[in-house]
N, CA, C and O of each residue as an XYZ file, in Angstrom:
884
protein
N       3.747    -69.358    105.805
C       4.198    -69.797    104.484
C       5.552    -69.152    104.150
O       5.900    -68.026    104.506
N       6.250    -69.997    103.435
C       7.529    -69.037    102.614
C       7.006    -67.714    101.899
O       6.095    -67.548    101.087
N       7.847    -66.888    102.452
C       8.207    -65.400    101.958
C       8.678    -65.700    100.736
O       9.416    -66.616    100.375
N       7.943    -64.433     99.873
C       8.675    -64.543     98.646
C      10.068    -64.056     98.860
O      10.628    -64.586     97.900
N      11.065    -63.335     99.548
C      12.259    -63.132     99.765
C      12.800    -64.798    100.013
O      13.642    -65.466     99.411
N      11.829    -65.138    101.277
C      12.547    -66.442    100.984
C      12.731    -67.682    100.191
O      13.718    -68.400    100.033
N      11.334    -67.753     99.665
C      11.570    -68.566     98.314
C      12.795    -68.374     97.338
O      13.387    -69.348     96.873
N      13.126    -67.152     97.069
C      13.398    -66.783     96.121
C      14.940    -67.341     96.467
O      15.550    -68.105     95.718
N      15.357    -66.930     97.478
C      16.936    -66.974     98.028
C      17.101    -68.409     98.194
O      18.182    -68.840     97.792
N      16.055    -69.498     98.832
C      16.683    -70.097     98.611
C      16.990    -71.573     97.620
O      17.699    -72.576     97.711
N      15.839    -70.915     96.511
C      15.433    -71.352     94.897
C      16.953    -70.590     94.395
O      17.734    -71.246     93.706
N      17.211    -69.485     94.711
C      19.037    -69.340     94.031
C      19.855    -69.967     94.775
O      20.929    -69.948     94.175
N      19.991    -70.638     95.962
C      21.478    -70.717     96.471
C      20.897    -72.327     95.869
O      21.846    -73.110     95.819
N      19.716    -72.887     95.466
C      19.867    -74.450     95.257
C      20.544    -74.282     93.724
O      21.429    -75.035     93.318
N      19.826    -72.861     92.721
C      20.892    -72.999     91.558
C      21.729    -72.720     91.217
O      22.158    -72.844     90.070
N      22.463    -72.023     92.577
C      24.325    -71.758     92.697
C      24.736    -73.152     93.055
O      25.717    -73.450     92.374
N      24.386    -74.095     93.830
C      25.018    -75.276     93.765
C      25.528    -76.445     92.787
O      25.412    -77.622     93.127
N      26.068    -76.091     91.622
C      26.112    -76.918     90.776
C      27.679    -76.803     89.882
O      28.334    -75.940     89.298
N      27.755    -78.072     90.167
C      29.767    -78.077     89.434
C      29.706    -77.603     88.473
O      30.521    -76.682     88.519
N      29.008    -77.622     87.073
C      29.224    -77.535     86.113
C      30.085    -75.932     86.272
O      31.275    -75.809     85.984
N      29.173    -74.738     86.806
C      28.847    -73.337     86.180
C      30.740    -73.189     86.697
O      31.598    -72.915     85.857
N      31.118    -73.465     88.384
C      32.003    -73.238     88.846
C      32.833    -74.223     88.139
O      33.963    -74.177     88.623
N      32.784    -74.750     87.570
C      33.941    -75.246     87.047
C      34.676    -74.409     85.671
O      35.816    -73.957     85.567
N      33.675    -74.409     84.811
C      33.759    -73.368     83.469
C      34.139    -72.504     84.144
O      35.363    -72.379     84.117
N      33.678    -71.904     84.689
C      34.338    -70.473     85.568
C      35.789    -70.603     85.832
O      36.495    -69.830     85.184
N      36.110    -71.037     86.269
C      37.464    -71.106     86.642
C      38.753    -71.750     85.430
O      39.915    -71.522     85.095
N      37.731    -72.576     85.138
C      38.696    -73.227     83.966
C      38.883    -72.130     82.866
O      39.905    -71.926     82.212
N      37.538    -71.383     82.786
C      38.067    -69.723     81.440
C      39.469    -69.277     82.044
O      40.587    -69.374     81.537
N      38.990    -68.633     83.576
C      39.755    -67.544     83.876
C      41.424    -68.247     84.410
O      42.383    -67.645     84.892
N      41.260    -69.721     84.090
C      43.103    -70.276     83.902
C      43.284    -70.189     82.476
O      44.456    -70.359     82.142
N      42.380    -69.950     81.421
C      43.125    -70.613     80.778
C      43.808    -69.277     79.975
O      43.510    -68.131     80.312
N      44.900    -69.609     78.710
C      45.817    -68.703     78.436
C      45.286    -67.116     77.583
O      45.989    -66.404     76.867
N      43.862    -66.918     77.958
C      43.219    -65.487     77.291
C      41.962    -65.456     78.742
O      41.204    -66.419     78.627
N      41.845    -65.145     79.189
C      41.010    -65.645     80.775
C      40.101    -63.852     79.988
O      38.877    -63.761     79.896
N      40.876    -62.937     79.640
C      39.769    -61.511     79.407
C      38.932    -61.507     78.578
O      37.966    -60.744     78.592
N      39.251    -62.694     77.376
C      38.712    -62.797     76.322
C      37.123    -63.835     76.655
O      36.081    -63.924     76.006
N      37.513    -64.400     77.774
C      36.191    -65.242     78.176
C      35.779    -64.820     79.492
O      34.787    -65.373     79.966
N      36.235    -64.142     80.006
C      35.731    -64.192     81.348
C      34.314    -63.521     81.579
O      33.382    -64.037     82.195
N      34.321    -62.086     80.881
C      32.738    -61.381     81.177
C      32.253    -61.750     80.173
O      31.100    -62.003     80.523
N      32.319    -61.942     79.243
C      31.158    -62.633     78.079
C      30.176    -63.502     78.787
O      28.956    -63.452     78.946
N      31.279    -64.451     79.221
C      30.623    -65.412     80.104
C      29.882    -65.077     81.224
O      28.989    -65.814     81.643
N      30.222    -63.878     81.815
C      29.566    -63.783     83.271
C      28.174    -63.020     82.831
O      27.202    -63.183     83.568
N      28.021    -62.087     81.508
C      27.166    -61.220     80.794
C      25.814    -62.519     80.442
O      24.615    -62.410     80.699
N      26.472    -63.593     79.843
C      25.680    -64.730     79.272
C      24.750    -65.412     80.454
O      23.541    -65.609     80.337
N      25.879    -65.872     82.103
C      25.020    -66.767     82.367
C      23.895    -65.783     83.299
O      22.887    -66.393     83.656
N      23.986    -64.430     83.683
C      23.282    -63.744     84.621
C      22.268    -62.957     83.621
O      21.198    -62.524     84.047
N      22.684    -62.792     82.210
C      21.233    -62.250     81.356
C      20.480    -63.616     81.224
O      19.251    -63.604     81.294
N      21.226    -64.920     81.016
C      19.973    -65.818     80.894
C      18.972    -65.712     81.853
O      17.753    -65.774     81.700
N      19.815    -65.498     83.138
C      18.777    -65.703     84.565
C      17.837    -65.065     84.627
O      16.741    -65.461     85.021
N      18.203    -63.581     84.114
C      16.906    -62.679     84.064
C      16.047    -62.743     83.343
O      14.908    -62.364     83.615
N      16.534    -63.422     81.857
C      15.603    -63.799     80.911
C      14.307    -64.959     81.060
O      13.136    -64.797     80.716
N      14.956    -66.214     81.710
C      14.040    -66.823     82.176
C      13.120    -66.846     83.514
O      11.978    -67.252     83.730
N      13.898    -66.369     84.141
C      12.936    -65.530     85.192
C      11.953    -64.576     84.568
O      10.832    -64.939     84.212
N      12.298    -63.630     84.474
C      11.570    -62.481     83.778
C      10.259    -62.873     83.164
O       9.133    -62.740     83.642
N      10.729    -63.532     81.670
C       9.897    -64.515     81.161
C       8.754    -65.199     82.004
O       7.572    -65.009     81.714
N       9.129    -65.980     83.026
C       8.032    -66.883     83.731
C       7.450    -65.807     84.356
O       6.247    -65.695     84.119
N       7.979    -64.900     85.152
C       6.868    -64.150     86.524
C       6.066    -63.359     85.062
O       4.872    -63.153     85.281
N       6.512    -62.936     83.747
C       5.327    -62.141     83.411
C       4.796    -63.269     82.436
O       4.140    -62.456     81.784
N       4.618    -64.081     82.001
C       4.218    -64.849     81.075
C       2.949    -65.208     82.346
O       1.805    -64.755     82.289
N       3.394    -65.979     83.287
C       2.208    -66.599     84.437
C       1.311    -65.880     84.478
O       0.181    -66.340     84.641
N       1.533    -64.489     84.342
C       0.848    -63.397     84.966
C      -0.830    -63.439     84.199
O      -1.957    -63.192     84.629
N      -0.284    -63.882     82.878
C      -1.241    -63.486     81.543
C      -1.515    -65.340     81.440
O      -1.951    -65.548     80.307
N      -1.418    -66.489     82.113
C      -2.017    -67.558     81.838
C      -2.988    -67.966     82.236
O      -3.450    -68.073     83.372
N      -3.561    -68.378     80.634
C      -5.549    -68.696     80.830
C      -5.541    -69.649     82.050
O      -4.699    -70.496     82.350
N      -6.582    -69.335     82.620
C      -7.061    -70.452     83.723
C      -5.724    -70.412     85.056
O      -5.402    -71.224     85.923
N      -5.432    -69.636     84.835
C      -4.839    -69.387     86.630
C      -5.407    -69.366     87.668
O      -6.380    -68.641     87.874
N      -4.733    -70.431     88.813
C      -5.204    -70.386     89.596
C      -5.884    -69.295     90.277
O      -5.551    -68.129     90.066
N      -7.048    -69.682     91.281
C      -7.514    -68.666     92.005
C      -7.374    -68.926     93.491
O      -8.141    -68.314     94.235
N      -6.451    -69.795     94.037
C      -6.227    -69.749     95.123
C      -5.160    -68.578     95.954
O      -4.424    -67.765     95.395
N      -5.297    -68.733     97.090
C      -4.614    -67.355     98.177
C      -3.176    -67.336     97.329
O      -2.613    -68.187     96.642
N      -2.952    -66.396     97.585
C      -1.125    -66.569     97.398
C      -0.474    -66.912     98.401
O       0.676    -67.295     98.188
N      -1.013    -66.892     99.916
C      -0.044    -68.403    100.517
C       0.206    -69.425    100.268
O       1.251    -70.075    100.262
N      -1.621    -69.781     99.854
C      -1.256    -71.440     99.212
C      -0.661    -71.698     98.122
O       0.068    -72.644     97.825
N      -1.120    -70.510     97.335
C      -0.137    -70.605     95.714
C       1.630    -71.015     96.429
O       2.291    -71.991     96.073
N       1.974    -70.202     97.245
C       3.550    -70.296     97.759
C       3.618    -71.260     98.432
O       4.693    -71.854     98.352
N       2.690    -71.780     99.257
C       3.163    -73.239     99.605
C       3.103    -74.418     98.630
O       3.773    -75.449     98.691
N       2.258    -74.111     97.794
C       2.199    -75.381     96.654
C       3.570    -75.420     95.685
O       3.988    -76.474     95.207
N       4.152    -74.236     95.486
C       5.278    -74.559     94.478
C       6.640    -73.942     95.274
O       7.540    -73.267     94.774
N       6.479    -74.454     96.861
C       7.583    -74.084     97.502
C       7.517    -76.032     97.973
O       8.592    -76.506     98.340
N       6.365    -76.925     97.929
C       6.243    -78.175     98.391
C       6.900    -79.267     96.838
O       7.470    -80.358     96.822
N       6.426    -78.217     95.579
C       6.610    -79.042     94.171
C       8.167    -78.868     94.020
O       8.777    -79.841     93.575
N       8.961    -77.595     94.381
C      10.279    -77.016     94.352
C      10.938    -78.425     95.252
O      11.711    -79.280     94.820
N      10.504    -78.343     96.239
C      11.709    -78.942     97.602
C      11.547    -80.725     97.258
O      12.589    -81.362     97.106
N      10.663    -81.194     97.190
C      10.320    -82.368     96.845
C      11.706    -82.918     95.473
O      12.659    -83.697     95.452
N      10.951    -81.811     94.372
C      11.966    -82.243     93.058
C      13.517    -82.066     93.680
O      14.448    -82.803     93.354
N      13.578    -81.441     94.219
C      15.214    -80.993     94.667
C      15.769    -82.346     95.706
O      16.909    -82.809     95.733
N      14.692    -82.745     96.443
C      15.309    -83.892     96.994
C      15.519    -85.122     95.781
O      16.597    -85.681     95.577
N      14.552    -85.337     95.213
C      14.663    -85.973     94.022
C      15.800    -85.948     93.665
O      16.544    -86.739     94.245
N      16.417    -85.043     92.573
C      17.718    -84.516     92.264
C      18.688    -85.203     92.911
O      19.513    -85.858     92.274
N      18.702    -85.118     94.567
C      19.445    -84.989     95.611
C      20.306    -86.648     95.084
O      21.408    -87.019     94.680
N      19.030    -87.197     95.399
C      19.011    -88.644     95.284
C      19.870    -89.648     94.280
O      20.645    -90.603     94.229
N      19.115    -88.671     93.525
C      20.046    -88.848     91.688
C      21.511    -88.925     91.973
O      22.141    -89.981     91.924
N      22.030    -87.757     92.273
C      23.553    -87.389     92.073
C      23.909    -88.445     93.446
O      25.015    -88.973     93.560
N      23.043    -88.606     94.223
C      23.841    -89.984     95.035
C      24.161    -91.527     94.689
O      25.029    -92.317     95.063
N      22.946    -91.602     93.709
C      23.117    -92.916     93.227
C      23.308    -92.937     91.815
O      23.047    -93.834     91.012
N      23.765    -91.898     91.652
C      24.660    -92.055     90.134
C      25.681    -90.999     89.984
O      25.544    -89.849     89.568
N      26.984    -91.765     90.505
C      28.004    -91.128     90.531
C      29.045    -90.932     89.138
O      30.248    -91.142     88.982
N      28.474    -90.665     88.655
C      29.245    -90.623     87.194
C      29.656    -89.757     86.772
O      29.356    -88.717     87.358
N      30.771    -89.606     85.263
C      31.272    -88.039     85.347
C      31.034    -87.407     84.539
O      31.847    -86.572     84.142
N      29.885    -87.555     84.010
C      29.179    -87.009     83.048
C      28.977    -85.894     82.906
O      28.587    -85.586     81.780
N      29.142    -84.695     83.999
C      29.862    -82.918     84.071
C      30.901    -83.079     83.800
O      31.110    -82.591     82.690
N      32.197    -83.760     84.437
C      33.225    -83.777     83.892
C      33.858    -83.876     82.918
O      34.989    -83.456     82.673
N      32.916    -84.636     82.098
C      33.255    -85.381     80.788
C      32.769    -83.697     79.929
O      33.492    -83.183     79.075
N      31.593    -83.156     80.345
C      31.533    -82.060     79.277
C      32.591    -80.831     79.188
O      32.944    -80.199     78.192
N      33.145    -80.638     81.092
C      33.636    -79.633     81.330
C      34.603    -80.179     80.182
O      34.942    -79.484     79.224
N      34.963    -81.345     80.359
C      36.865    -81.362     79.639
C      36.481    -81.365     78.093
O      37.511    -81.325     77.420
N      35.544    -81.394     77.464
C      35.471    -81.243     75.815
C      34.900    -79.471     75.395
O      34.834    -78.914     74.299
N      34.528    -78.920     76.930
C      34.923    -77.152     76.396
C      36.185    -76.497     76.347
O      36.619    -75.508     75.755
N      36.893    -77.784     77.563
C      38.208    -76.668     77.844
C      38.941    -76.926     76.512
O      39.999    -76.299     76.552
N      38.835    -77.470     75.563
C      39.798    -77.615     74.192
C      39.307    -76.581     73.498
O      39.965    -75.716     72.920
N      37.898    -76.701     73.574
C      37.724    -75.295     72.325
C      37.498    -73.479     72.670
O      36.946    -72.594     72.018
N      38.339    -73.476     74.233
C      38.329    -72.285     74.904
C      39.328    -71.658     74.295
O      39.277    -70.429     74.249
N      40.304    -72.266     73.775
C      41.634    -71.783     72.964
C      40.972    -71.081     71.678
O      41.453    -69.948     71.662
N      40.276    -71.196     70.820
C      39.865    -70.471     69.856
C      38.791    -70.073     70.044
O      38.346    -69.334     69.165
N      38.148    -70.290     70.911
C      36.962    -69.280     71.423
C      36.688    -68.023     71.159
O      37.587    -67.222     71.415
N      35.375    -67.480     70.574
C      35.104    -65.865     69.987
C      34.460    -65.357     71.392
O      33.916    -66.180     72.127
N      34.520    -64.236     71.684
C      33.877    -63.267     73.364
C      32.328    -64.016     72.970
O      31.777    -64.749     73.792
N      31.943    -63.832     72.107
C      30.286    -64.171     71.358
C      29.877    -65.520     71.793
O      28.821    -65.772     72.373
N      30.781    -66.356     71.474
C      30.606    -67.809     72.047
C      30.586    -68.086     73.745
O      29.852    -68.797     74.430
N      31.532    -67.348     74.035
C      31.520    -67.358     75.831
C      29.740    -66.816     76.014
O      29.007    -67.415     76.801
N      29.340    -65.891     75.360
C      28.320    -65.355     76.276
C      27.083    -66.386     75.573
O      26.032    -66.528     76.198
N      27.254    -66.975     74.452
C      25.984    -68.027     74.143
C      26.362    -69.397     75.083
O      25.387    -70.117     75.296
N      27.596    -69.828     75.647
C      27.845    -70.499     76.232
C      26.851    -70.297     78.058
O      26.154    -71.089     78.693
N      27.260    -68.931     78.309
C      26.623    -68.174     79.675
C      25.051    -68.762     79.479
O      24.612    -69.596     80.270
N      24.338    -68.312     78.486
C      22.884    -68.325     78.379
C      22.265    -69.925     78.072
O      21.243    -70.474     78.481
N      23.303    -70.372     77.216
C      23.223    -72.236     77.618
C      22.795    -73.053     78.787
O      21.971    -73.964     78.864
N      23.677    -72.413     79.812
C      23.889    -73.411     80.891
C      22.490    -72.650     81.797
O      22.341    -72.907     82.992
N      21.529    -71.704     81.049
C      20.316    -71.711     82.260
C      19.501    -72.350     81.727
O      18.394    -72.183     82.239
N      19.528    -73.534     80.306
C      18.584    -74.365     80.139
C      18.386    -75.555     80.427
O      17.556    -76.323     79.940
N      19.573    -75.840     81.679
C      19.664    -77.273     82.065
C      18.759    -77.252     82.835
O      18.655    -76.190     83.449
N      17.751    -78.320     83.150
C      16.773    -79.001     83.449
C      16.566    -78.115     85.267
O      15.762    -77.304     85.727
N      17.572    -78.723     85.716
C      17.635    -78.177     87.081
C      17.376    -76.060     87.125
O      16.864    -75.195     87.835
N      18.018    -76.182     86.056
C      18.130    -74.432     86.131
C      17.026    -73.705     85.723
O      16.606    -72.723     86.336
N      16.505    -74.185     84.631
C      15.041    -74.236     84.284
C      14.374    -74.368     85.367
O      14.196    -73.207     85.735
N      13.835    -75.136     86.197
C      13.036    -75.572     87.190
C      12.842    -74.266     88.595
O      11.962    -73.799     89.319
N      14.356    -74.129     88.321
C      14.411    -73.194     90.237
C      13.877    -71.858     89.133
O      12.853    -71.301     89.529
N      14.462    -71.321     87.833
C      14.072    -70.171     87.200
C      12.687    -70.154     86.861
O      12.294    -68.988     86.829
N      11.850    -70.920     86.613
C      10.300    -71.001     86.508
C       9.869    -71.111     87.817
O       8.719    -70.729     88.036
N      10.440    -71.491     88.625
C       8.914    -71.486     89.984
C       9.952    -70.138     90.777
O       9.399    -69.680     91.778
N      11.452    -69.436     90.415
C      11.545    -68.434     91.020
C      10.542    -67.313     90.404
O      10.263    -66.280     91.013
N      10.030    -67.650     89.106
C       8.906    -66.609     88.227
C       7.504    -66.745     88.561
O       6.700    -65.830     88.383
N       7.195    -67.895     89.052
C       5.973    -67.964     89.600
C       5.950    -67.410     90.888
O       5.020    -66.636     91.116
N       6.751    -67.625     91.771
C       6.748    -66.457     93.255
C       6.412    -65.372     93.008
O       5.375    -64.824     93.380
N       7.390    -64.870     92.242
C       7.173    -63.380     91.638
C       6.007    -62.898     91.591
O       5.440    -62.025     92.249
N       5.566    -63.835     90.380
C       4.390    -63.680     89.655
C       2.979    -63.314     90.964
O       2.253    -62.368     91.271
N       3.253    -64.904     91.444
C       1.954    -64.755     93.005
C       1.591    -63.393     93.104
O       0.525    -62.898     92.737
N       2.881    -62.631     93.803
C       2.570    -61.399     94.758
C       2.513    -60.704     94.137
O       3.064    -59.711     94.612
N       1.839    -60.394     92.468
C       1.809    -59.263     91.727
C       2.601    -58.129     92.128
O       1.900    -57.127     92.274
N       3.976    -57.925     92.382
C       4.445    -56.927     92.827
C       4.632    -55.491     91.534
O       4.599    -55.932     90.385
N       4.778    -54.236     91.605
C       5.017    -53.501     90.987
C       6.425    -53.771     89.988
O       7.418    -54.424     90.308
N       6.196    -53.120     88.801
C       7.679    -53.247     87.934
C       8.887    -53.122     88.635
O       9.675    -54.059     88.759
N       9.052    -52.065     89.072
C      10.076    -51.564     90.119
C      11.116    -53.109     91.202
O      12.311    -53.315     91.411
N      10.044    -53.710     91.533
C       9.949    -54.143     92.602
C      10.755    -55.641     92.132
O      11.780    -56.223     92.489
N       9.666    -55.883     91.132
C       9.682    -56.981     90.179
C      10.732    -57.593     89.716
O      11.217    -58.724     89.766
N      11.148    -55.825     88.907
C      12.430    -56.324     88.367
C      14.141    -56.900     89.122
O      15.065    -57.621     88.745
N      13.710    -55.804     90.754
C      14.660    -55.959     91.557
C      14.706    -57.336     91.880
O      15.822    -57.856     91.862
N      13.744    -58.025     92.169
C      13.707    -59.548     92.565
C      14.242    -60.364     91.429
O      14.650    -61.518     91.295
N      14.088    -59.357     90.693
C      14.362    -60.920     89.361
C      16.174    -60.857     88.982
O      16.805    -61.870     88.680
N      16.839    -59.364     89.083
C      17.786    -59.385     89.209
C      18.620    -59.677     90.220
O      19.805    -59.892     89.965
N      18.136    -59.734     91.545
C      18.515    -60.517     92.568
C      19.137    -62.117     92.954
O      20.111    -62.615     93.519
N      17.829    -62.562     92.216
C      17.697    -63.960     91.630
C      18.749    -64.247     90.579
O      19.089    -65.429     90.532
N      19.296    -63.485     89.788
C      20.189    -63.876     89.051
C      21.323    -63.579     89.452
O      22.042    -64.459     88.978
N      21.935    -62.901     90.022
C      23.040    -62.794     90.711
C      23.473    -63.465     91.922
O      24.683    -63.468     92.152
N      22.737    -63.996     92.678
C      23.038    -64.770     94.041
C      22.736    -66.546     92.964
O      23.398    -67.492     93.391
N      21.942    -66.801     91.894
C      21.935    -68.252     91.266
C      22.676    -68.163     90.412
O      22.728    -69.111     89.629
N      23.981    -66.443     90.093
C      25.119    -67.371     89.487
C      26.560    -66.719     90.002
O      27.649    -66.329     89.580
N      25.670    -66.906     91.390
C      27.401    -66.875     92.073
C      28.112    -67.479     92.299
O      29.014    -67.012     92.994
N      28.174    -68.535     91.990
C      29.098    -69.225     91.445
C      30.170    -68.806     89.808
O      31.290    -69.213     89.499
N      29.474    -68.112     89.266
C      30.351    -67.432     88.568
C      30.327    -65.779     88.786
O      30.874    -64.916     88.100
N      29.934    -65.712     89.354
C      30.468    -63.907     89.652
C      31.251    -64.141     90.483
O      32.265    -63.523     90.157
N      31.459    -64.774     91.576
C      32.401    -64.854     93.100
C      33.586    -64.836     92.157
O      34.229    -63.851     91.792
N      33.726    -65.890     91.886
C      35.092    -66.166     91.156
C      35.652    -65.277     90.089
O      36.813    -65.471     89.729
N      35.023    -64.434     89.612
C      35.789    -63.620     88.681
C      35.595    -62.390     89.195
O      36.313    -61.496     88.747
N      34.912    -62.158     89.909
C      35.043    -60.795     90.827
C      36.504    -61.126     91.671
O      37.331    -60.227     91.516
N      36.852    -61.999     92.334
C      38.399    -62.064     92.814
C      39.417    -62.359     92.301
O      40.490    -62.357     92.904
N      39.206    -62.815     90.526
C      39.859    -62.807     89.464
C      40.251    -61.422     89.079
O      41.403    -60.997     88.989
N      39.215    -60.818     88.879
C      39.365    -59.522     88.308
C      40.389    -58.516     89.418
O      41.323    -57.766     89.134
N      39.683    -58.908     90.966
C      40.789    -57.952     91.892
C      42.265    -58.118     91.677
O      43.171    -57.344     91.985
N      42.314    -59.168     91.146
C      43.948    -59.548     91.514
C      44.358    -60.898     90.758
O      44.725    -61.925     91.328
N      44.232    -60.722     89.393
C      44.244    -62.099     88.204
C      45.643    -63.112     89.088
O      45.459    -64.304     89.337
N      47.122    -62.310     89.506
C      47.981    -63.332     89.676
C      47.757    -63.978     90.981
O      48.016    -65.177     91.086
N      47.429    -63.498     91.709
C      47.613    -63.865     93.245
C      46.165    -65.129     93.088
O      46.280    -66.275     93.524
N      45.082    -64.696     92.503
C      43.862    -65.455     92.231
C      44.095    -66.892     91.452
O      43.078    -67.576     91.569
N      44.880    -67.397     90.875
C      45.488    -68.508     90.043
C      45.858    -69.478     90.826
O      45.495    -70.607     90.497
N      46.692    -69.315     92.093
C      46.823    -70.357     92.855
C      45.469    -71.003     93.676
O      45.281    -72.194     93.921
N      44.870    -70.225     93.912
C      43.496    -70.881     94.927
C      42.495    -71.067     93.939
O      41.516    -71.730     94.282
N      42.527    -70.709     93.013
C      41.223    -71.357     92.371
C      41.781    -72.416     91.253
O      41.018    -72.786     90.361
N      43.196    -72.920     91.324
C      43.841    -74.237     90.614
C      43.619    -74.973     91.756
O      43.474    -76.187     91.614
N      43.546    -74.374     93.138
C      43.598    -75.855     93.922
C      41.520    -75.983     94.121
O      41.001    -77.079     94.326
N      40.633    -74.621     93.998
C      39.794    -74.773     94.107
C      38.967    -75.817     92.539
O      37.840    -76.289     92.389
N      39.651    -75.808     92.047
C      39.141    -76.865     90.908
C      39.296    -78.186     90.656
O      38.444    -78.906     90.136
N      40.917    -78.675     91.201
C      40.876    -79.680     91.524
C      40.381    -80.142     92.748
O      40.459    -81.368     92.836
N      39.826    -79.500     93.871
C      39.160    -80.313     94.824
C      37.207    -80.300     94.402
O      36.462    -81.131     94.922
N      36.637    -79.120     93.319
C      35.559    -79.704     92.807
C      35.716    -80.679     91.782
O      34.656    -81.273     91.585
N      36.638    -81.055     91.071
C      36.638    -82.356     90.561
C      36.539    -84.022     91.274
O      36.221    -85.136     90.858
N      36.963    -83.492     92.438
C      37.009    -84.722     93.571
C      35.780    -84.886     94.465
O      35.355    -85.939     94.940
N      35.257    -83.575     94.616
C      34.515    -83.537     96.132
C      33.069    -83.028     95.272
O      32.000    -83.390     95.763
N      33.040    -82.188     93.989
C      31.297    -81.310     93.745
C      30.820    -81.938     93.496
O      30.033    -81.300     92.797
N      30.465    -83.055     93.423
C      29.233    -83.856     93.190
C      28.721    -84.043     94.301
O      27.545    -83.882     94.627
N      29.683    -84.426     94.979
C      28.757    -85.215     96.444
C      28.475    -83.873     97.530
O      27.730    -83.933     98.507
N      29.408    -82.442     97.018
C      29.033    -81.622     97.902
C      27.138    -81.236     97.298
O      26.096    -81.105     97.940
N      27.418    -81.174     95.949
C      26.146    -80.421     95.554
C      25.181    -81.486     95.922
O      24.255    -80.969     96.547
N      24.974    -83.184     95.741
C      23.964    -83.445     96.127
C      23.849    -83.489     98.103
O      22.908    -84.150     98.543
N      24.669    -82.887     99.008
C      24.451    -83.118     99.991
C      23.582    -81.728     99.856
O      22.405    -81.609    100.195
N      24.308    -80.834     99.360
C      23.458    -79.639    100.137
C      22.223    -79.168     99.221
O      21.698    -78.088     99.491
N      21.810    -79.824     98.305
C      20.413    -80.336     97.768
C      19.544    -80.473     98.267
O      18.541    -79.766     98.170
N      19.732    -81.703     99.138
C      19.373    -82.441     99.696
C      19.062    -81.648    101.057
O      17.898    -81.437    101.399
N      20.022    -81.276    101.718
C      19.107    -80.077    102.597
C      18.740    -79.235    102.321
O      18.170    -78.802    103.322
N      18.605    -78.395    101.356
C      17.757    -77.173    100.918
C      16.350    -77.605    100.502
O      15.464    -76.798    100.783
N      15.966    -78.790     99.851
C      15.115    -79.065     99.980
C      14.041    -80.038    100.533
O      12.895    -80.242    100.132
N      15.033    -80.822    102.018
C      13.972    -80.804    102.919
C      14.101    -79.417    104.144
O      13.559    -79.597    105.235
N      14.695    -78.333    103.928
C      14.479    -77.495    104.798
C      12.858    -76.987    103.980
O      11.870    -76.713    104.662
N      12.852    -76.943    102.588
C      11.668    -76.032    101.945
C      10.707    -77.070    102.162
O       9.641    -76.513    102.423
N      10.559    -78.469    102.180
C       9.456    -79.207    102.209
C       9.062    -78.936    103.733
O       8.079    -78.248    104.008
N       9.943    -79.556    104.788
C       9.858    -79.215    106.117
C       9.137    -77.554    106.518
O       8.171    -77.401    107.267
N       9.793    -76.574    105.898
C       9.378    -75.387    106.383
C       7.577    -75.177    106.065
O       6.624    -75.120    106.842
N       7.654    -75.114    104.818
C       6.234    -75.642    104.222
C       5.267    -75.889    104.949
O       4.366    -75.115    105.273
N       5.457    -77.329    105.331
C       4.501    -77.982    105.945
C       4.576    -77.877    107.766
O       4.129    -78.526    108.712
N       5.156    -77.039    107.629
C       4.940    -76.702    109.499
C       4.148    -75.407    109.369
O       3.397    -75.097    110.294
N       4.246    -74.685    108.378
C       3.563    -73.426    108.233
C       1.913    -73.553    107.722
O       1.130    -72.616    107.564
N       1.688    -74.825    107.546
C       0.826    -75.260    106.630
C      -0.521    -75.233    107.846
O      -1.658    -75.571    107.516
């Protein structure tokens, strides 16, 4: 069965795949106050992660009528419900190519100009209630949850989980932060080629992450 290490890793790299987060990201740290938004934002979207993580592995913990099956099968059942929906997804962003991220990214970048630090970081904690982000953050809390691990342990996984599902915005402002001028040219050309190419990159590699988890699954099964 999937390891909870591996569930977990690769329930975050499916919710690092997504234009929206890398786009905001980059579009703060061009625009003409990049300090004034940049860690608010990075504070917002990696406490949401922990929050809803957190939330699910101990909330499950305490829900009436929990299952009583093994915790393999518990991990194969919501490593088979995970990979399935993700191909789902996959599917979606193939047959509906529309720019409906785009369209939101470009009605934040106007109000980034008067933007309060406060708003960047309610902005951060926003974007872990999109549907998709929700989904990988509740069944990354139910893994958790399975292997009753110690606090210690617990918490390390859950902060794990939030940092590798929003690296997409830490990468980028961690090499912002090394070196703000030299960093401006590659991530102006790295934005205009996710305006062209992240849709179809994120539903390709969707799309294999979760038939690698359905596939893995069911060979272990």
């Amino acid at each position: 069965m999937l390891s909870v290490v591996t569930s977990l890793a690769l329930f975050a790299l499916a919710g690092a795949i997504s234009t929206v987060p890398v786009s905001i990201t980059i579009m703060i740290l061009l625009s003409p106050a990049p300090r004034r938004g940049a860690l608010p934002f990075l504070i917002g979207s990696v406490a949401g992660s922990i929050v809803v993580v957190g939330l699910s592995a101990v909330g499950l913990q305490f829900l009436p009528g929990r299952p009583t099956l093994r915790q393999d099968e518990l991990l194969a059942q919501i490593g088979l419900v995970v990979g399935v929906l993700l191909i789902g997804y996959a599917i979606y962003l193939f047959w509906h190519r529309s720019q409906t991220d785009s369209a939101v990214v470009g009605k934040l970048q106007t109000k980034f100009q008067s933007a309060r630090p406060w708003e960047f970081v309610v902005l951060g904690l926003g974007l872990n209630l999109r549907p998709k982000a929700i989904l990988l953050a509740v069944a990354a809390g139910a893994v958790i949850s399975v292997r009753e691990p110690t606090l210690f342990v617990g918490a390390v996984l859950v902060l794990a989980y939030a940092v590798v599902t929003q690296s997409a915005v830490v990468v980028p402002i961690a090499v912002w932060l090394r070196s703000p001028e030299r960093a401006e040219v590659p991530l102006t050309a790295i934005y205009a080629w996710m305006e062209r190419n992240g849709r179809m990159l994120a539903a390709i590699a969707t799309l294999a992450i979760g038939v690698f988890i359905v596939g893995y699954t069911l060979l272990q099964l």
